[in-house]
C-alpha positions in Angstrom: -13.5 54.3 2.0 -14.8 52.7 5.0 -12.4 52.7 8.4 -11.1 49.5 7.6 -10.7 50.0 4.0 -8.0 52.9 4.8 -6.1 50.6 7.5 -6.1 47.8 5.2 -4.5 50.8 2.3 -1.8 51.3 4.9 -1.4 48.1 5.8 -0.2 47.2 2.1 1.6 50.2 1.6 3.8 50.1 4.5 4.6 46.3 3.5 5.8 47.4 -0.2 7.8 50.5 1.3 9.4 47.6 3.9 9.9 45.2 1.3 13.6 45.7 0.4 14.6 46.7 4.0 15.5 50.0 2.9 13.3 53.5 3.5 14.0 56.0 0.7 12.7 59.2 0.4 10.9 58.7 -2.6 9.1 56.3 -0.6 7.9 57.9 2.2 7.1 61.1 -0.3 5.1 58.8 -2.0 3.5 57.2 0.7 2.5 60.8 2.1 0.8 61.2 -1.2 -1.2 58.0 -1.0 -2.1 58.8 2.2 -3.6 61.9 1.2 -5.3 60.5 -1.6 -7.2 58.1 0.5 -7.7 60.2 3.7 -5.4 57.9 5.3 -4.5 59.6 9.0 -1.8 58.7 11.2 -4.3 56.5 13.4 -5.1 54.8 10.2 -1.4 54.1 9.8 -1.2 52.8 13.5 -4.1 50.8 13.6 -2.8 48.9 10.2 0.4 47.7 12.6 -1.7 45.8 14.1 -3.6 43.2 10.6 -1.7 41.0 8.7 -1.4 42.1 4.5 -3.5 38.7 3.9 -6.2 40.7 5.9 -5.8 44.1 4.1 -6.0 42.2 0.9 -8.9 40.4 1.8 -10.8 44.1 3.0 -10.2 45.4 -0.2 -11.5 42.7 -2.4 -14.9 45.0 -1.5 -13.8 47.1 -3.8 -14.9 47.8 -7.4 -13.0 46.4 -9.9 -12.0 49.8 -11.4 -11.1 51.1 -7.5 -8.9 48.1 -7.3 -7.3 48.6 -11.2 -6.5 52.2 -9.6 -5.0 50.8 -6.2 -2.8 48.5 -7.7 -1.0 51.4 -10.1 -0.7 53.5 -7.3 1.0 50.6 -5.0 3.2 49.5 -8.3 4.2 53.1 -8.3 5.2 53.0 -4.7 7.7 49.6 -5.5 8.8 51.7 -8.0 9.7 54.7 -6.6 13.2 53.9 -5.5 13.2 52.8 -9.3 14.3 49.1 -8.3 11.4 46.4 -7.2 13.6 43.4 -5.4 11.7 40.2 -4.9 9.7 40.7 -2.1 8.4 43.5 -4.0 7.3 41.3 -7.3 5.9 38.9 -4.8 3.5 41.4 -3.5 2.6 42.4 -6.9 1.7 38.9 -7.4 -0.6 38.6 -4.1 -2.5 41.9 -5.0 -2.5 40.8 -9.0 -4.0 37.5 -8.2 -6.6 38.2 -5.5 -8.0 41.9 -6.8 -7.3 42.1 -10.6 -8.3 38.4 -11.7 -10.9 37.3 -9.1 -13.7 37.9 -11.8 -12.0 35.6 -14.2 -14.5 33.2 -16.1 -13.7 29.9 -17.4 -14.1 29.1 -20.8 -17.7 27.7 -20.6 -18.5 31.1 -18.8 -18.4 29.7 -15.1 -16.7 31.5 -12.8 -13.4 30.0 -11.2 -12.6 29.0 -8.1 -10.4 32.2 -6.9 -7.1 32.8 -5.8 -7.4 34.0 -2.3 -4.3 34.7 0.6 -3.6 32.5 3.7 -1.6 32.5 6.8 0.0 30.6 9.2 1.8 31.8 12.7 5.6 30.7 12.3 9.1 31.7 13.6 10.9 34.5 11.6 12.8 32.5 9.3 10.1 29.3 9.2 9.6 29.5 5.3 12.0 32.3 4.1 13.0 31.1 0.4 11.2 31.3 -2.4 9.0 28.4 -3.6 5.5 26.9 -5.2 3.8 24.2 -4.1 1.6 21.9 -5.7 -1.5 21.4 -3.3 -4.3 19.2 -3.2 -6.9 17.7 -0.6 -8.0 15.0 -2.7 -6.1 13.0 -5.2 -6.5 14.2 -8.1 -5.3 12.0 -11.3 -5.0 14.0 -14.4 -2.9 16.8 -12.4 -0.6 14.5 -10.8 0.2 12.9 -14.2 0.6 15.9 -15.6 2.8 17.3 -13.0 5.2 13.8 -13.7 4.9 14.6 -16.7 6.0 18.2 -16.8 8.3 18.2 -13.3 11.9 18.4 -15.1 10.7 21.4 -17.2 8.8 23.1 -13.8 12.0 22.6 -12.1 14.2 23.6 -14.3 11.8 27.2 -15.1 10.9 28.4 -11.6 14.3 28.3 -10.4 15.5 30.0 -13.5 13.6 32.7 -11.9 14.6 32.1 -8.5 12.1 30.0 -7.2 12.3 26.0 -5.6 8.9 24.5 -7.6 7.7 21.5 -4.8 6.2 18.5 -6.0 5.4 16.0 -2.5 5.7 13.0 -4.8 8.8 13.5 -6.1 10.6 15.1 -2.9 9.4 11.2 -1.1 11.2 10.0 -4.3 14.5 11.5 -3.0 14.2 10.2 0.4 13.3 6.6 -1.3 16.6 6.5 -3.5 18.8 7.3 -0.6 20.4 4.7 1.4 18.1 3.9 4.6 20.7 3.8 6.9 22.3 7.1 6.0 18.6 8.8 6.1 18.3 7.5 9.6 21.3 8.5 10.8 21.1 11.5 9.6 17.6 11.8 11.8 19.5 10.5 14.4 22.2 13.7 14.2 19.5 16.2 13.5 17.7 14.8 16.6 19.8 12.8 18.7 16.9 12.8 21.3 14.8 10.3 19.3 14.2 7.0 20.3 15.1 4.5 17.4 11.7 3.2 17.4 10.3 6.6 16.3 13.9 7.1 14.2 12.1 4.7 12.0 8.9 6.0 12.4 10.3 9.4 10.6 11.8 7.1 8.0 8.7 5.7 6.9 6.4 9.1 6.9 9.1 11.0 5.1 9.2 7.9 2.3 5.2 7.6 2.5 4.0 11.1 2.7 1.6 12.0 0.1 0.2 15.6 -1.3 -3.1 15.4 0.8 -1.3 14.3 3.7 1.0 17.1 3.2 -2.6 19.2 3.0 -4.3 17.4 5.6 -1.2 16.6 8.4 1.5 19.4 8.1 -0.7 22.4 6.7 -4.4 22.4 7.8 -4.1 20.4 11.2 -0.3 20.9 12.3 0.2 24.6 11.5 -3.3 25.7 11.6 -3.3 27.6 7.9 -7.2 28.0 7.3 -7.5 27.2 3.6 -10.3 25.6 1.8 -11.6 22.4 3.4 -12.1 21.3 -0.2 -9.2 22.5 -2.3 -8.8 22.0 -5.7 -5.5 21.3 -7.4 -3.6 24.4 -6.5 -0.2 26.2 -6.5 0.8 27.3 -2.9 3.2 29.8 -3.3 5.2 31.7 -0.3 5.0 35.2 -0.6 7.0 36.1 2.6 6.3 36.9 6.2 3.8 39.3 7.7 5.0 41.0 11.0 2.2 41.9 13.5 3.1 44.7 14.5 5.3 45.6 12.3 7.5 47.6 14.3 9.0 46.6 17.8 7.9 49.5 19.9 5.2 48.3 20.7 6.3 45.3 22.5 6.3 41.3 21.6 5.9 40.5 18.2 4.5 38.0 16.1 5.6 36.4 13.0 3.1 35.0 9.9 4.4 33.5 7.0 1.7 34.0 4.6 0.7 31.6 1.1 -1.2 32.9 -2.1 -3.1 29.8 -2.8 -3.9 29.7 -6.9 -6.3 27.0 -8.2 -5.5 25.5 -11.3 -7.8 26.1 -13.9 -6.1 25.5 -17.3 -2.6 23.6 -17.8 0.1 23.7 -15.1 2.6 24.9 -17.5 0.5 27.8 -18.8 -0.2 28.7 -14.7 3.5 28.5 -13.9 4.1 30.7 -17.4 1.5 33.2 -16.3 3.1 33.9 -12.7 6.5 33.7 -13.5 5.9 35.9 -16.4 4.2 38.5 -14.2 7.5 38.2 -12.0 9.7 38.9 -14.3 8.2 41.8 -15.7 8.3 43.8 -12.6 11.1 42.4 -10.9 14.4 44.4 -11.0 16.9 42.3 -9.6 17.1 38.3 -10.5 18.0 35.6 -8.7 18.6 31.8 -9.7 18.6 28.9 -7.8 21.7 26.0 -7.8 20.6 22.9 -6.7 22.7 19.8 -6.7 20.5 16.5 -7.2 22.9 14.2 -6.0 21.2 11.3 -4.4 23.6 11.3 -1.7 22.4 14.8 -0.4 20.1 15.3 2.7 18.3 18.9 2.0 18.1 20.9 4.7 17.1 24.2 4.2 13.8 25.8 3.6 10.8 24.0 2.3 12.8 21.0 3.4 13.9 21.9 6.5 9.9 23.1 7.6 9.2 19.7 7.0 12.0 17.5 8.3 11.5 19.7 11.6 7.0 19.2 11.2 8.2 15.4 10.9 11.0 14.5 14.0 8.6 16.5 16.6 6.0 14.0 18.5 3.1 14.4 16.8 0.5 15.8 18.7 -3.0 13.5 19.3 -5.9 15.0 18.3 -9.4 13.2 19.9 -12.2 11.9 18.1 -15.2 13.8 18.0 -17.9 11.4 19.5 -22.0 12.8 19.2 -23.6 11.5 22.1 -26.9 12.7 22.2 -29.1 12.6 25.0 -28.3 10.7 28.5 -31.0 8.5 29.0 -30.5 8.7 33.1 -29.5 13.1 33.1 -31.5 13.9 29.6 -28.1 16.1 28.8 -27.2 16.0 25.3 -23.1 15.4 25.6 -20.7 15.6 22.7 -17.5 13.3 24.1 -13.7 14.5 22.9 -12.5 10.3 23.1 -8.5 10.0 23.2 -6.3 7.0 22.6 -5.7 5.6 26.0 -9.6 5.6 25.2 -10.2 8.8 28.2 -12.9 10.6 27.5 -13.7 14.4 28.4 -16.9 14.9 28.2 -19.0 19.1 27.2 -22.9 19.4 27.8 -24.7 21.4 25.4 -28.4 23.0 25.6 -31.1 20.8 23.0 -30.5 23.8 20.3 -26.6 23.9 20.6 -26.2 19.9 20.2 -28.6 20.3 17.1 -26.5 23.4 15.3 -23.3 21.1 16.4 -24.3 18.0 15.3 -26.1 19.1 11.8 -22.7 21.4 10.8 -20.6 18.0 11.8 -23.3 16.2 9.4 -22.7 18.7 6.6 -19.3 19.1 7.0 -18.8 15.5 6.1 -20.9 15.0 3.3 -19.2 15.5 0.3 -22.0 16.3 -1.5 -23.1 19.0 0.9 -21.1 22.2 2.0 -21.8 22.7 5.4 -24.5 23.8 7.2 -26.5 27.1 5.7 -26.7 30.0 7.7 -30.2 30.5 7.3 -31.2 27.2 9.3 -31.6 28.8 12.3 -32.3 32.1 13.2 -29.9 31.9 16.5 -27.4 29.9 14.8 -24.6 32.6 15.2 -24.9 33.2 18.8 -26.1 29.4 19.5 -22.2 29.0 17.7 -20.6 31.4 19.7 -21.6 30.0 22.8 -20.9 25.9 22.1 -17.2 27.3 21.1 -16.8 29.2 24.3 -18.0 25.7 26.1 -15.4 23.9 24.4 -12.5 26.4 24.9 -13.6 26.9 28.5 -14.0 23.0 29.5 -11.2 21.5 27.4 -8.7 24.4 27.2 -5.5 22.1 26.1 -7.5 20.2 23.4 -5.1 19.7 20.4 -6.0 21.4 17.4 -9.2 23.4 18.9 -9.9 25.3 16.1 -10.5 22.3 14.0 -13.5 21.6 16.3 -15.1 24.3 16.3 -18.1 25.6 13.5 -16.6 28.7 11.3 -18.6 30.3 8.9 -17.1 30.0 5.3 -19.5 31.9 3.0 -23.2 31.1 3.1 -22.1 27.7 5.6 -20.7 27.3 9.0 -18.2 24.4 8.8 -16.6 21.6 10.7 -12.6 21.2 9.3 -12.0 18.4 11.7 -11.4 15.4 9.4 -14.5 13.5 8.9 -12.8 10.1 9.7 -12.3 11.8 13.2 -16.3 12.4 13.7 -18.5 9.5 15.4 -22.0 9.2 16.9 -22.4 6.4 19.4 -25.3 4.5 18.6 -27.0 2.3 21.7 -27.0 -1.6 20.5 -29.7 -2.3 23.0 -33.2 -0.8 24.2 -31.4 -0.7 28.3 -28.3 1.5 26.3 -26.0 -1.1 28.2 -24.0 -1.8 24.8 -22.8 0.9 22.5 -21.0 1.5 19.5 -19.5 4.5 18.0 -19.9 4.1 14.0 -18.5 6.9 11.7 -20.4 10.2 10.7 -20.4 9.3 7.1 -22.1 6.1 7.8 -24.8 7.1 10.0 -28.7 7.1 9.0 -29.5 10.7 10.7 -33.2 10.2 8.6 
């Protein structure tokens, strides 16, 4: 195995011995025996403090298939070995099932899938502590949601059977709808007693308006920063616990990551939800159920609820359009402008080459049809990347949601996640450039 291989190995191992908050000796005879079967050495183990499990998982998906079958027995054997494996455990199982054992999964027609793959968000310790799936999409999608009306009652009533709260945006916006409005906004008002009533009502209406890809677009990809697929299919989001980096306190501050096993959907809900929760339940040794009252007179506020009632009373943020410029016809710079509401605009210079690579991954990015900008269009594309992002960090170090404007390479493509309805080009409505107009991305003629 490669250096990184064996920290990510230690990584995962030292999260499953963790997992139940209790360090038996089996464990750690185990663990000694791992460690020796993978030449894992004490550095290994201390340099693995310092990666989230998401990113050990991800290292290891290098791996053969049969050198993943092997890994996974061994680290099953390791949950086991106090002869109990408690939830946190099982949830594990089901990260390390999903992303190495099934990646290579075909669809019926013999194409491959879309893949399961880990993601993670920074958070507070006890951000997104219960147990829950999430239905996730960043378009609508028809035949799912249908289905998912169709099929909620039964969802419901199976996940929390097995101890988890299944999440359906629709039909959480349907509770806030059937409440009485004035009791919803007084209760705002008592959970944030700072709030204006303007905005009061402001939280009223996104928390009876919110959809699924707003939930994708607003709370997950923009607000918290969780990197998944700019594109994601219908998926289940499920919460499989929080990373701790490091994961010990000795070594000083410590940060918290709640981290998501994102599962496309690539037969029926039903048999998807049958499949985990099946997996669950076979390894799990200790059950749990969850009691929910329905009552319409109930404000929720704990766990997937409360993440959200808290994303929604905080002032949103304001993110800037992303205006192309091109080139000054007085300096001959070629300017990208970051334009705010109060219509201030802060202004970065890039070289020719750098505007190009910019402009042509922004293009991409946008274009449905197209996914992002290839890798091979340039042969200094990587470093002509590296330095445009260090511009913008450098020149507009409080912009809101940085990462969102800045290229990131996603497989064979670097990619822009800003929101394409965010991305403009100003176009000159004269020959003298007096008048000017900035017309979306997706409408402009770049032939």
């Amino acid at each position: 195995m490669t250096k990184e291989q064996r920290t990510a190995v230690a990584r995962i191992i030292s999260d499953m011995i963790k997992a139940d908050n209790i360090i038996e000796e089996s464990e750690i005879r185990d663990m000694k025996q791992l460690m020796s079967e993978y030449s894992i050495t004490h550095l290994d183990m201390s340099d693995a403090r310092m990666i989230r499990f998401s990113d050990a998982v991800n290292t290891l998906k290098e791996l053969s298939i049969k050198e993943r079958k092997t890994f996974f027995d061994r680290i099953y054997s390791i949950a086991l070995s106090d002869n109990i494996c408690v939830p946190r455990e099982a949830l594990l199982l089901i990260a390390l099932q999903y992303c190495l054992m099934e990646t290579d999964k075909k669809s019926e027609g013999g194409s491959h899938l879309s893949k399961p793959y880990l993601i993670s968000c920074p958070t507070g310790e006890a951000s997104f502590n219960d147990q829950y799936m999430v239905y996730l999409e960043s378009a609508y999608n028809e035949e799912r949601n249908e289905e998912l009306k169709h099929h909620f009652r039964l969802l419901v009533t199976i996940t929390r059977l097995c101890g988890f709260n299944f999440i359906f945006i629709p039909k959480m916006v349907e509770e806030f709808q059937g409440m009485n409005e004035q009791y919803v906004k007084d209760v705002i008002s008592y959970m944030a007693p700072n709030l204006e009533n303007s905005f009061i009502q402001q939280v009223y209406n996104r928390l009876c308006n919110l959809t699924t890809v707003d939930f994708f677009r607003d709370v997950l990809y923009e607000r918290l920063q969780v990197k998944a697929l700019l594109n994601t299919p219908p998926s289940l989001l499920i919460n499989i616990g929080t990373s701790v980096v490091p994961y010990y306190s000795a070594g000083g501050n410590i940060q918290y990551y709640t981290e998501f096993l994102c599962i496309p959907i690539s037969s029926s809900i039903l048999t998807l939800v049958d499949d985990i929760l099946g997996f669950y339940q076979s390894k799990v040794s200790i059950r749990q159920s969850i009691t929910i009252s329905d009552s319409k007179g109930q404000f929720k506020y704990f766990g997937f609820y409360k993440a959200l009632f808290d994303f929604l009373v905080a002032p949103p943020p304001v993110a800037p359009d992303l205006v192309f410029l091109g080139q000054d016809m007085k300096t001959g710079r070629y300017q990208v402008a970051f334009k705010f509401d109060d219509c201030n605009e802060k202004k970065v210079t890039f070289t020719p080459r750098e505007y190009d690579i910019y402009f042509q991954v922004a293009v991409k990015s946008c274009n449905s049809r197209i996914k992002g900008l290839p890798v091979t269009y340039n042969k200094h594309i990587k470093p002509t990347i590296a330095h445009l992002k260090s511009k913008i960090s450098s020149e507009i170090p409080d912009l809101t949601y940085s990462n969102q404007y800045k290229p990131e390479r996603e497989g064979n493509a670097y990619i822009l996640r800003l929101d394409k309805s965010k991305v403009f080009v100003r176009v000159r409505k004269s020959y003298c450039g007096c008048e000017c107009e900035d017309i979306p991305i997706v409408k402009y003629d770049n032939k």
